[in-house]
C-alpha positions as CSV (number, residue, x, y, z in Angstrom):
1,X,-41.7,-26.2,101.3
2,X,-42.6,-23.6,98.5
3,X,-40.8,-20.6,97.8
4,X,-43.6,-17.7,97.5
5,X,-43.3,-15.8,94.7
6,X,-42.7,-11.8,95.7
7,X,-45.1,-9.1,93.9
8,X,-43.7,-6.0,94.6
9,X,-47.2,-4.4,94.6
10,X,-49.0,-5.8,97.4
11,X,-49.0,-4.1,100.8
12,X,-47.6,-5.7,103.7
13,X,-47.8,-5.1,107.4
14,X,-45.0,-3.3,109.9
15,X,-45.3,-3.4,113.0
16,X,-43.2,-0.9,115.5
17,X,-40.5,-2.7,117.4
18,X,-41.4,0.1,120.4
19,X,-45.3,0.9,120.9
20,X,-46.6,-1.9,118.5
21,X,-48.2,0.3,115.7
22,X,-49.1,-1.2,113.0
23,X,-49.0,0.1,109.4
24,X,-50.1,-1.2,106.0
25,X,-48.2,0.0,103.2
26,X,-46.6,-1.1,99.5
27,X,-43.1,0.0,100.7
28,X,-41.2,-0.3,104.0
29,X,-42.0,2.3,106.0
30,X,-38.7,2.7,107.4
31,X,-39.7,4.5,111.2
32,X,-42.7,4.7,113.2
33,X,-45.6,7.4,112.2
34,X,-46.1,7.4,116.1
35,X,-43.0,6.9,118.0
36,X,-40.3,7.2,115.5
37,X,-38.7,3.2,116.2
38,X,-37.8,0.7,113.4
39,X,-40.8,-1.0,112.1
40,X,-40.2,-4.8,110.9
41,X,-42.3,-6.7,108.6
42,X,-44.3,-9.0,110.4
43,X,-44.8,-11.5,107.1
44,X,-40.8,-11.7,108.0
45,X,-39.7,-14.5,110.6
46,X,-37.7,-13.4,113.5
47,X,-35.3,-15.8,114.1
């Protein structure tokens, strides 16, 4: 397995934990635009 190499500049994708809105953005979000939940990245494995 490879290690992927992190650029800091591309978008990634959150998705709310809650409703299941989905936002595209360079930096973590942090809460929901709709719904005010925790967003996650969905390039990250839940485990």
């Amino acid at each position: 397995m490879k290690d992927v190499k992190l650029d800091p500049n591309e978008e990634s994708t959150y998705e709310c934990f809650d409703c299941g809105t989905v936002v595209v953005s360079a930096t973590a979000p942090g809460s929901c635009p709709s719904c005010g939940a925790d967003m996650r990245n969905r390039g990250t494995p839940l485990e």
